[in-house]
Backbone bond lengths (Angstrom), bond angles and torsions (degrees), N, CA, C in turn:
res aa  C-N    CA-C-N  psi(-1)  N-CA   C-N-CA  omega(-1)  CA-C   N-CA-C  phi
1 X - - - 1.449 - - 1.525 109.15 -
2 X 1.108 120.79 148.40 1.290 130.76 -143.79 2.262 88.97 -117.10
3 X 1.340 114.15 128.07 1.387 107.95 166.29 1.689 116.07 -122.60
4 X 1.143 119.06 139.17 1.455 117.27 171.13 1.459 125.40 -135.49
5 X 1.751 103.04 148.75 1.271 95.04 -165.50 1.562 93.20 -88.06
6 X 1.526 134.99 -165.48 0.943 130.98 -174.33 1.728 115.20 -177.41
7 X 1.245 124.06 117.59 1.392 128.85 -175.93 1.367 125.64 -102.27
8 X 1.843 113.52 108.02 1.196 105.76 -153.47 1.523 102.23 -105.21
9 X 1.378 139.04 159.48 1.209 141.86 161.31 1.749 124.41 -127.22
10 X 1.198 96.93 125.11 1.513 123.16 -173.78 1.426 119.58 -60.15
11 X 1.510 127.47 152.61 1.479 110.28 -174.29 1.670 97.54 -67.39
12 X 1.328 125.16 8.74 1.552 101.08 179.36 1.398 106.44 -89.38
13 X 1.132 124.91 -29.74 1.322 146.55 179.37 1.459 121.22 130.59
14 X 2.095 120.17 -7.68 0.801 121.20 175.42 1.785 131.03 -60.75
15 X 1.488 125.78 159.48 1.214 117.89 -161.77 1.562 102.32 -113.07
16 X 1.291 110.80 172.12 1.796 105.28 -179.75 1.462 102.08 -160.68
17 X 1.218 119.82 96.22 1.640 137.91 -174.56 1.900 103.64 -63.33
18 X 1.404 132.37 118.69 1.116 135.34 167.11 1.114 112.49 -155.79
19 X 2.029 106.35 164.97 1.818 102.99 -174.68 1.605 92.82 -121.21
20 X 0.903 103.24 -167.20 1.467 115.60 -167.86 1.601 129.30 173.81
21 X 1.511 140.43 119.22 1.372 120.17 151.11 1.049 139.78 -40.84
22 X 1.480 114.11 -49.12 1.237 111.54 171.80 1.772 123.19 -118.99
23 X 0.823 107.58 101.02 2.012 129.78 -170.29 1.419 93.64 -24.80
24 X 1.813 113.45 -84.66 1.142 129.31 -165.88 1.659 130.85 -60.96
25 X 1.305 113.35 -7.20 1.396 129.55 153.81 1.620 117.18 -92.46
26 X 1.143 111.13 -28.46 1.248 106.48 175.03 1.510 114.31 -78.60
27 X 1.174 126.04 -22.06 1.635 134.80 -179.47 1.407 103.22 -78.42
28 X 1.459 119.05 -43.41 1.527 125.98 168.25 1.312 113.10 -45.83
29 X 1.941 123.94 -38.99 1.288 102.31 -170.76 1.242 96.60 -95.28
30 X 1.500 130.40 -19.07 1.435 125.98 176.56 1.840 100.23 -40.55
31 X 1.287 124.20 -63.48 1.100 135.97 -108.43 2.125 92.10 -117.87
32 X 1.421 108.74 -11.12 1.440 117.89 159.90 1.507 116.81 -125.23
33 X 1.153 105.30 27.68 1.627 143.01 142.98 1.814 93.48 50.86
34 X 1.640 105.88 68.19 1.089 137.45 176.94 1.975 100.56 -99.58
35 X 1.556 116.91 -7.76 1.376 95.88 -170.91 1.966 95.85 -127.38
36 X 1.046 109.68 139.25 1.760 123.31 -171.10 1.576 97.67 -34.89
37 X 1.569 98.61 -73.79 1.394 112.85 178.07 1.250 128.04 -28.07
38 X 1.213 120.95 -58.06 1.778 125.47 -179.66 1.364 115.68 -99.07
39 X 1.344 123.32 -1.96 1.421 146.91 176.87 2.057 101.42 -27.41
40 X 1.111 107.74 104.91 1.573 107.31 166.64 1.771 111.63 81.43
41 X 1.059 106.29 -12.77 1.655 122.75 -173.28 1.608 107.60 -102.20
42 X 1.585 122.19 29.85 1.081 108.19 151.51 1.401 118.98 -129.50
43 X 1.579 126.75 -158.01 1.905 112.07 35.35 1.142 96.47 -97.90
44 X 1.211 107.63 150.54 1.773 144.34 158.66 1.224 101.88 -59.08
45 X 1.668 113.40 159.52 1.397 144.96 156.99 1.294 113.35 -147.01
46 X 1.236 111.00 126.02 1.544 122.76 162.93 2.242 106.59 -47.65
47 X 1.457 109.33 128.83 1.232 99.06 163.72 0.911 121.62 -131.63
48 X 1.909 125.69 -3.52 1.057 127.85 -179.35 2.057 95.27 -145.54
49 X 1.632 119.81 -174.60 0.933 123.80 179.42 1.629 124.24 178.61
50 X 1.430 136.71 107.18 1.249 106.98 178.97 1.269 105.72 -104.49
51 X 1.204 96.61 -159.43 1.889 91.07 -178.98 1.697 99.82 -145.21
52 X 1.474 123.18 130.60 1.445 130.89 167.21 1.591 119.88 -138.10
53 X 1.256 103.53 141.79 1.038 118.48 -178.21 1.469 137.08 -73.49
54 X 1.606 109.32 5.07 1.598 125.65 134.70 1.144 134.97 -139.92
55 X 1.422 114.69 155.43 1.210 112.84 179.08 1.484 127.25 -25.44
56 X 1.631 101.74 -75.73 1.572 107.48 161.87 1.430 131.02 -26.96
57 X 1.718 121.74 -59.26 1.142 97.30 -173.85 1.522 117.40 -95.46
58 X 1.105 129.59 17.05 1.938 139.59 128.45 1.605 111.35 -51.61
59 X 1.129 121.78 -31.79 1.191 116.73 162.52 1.417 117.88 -69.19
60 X 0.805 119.41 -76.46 1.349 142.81 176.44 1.470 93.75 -23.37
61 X 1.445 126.82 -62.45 1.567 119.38 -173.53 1.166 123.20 -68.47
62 X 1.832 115.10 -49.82 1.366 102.76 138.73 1.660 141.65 1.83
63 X 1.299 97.13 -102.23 2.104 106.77 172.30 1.883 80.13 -30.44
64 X 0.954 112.87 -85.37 1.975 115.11 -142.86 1.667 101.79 -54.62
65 X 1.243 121.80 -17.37 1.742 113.40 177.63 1.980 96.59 -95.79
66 X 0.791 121.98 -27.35 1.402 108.84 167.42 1.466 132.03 -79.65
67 X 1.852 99.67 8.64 1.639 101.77 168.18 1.352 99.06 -102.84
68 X 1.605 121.47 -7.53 1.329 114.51 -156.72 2.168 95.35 -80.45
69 X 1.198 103.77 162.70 1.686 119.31 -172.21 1.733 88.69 -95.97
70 X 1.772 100.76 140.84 1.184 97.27 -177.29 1.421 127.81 -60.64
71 X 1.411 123.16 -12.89 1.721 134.14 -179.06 1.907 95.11 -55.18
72 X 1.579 103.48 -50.16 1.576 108.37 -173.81 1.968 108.71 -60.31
73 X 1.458 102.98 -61.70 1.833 95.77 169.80 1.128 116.34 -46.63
74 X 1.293 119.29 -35.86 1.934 97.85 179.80 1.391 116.74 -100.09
75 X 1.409 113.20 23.62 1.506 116.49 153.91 1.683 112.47 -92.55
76 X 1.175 117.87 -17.96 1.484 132.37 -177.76 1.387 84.72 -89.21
77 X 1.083 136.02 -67.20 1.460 128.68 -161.65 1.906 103.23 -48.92
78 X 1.118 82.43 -26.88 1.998 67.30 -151.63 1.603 85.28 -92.11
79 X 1.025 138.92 2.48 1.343 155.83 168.58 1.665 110.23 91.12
80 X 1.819 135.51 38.97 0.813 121.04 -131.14 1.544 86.09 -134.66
81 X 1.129 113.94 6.22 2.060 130.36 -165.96 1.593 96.60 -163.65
82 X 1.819 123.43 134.13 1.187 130.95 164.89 1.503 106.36 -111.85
C-alpha cells in the first residue's frame, strides 16, 4: 500500500501539511470540512505530493515538513529544494 504526504493550499493562500492512504478521499474530507484543522478555511487544493511505501516513513516526512518555514515549502513546491 502506497502512503503520501501531501501539501494543500487554501483559497487564502494558507498551507496544511498531511499524510494519508488515500489522497482523494482525504481532500474530500478536507474540503467538506469533516477535519478540525481545516474546518471552514477552504476549499483546498492539492499542490504538492510524495509518495511512500509506509506509513511510518510518510510520517516521518510529515513531522520534518511542518518544521520547515514557508520560504523552504515553496522551494519544494516549485521543485527547486528536496
Amino acid at each position: 500500500m502506497n502512503y503520501y504526504i501531501y501539501i494543500l493550499e487554501s483559497k487564502t493562500g494558507k498551507f496544511y501539511i498531511g499524510q494519508s492512504a488515500n489522497l482523494e478521499a482525504r481532500l474530500e474530507r478536507h474540503n467538506s470540512n469533516r477535519v478540525k484543522s481545516t474546518k471552514f478555511k477552504g476549499p483546498w487544493k492539492v499542490i504538492y505530493t510524495e509518495r511512500y511505501s509506509s506509513r511510518s516513513e510518510a510520517m516521518i516526512r510529515e513531522k520534518q515538513l511542518k518544521k520547515w518555514r514557508r520560504e523552504l515549502l515553496l522551494n519544494l513546491i516549485k521543485g527547486t529544494s528536496q
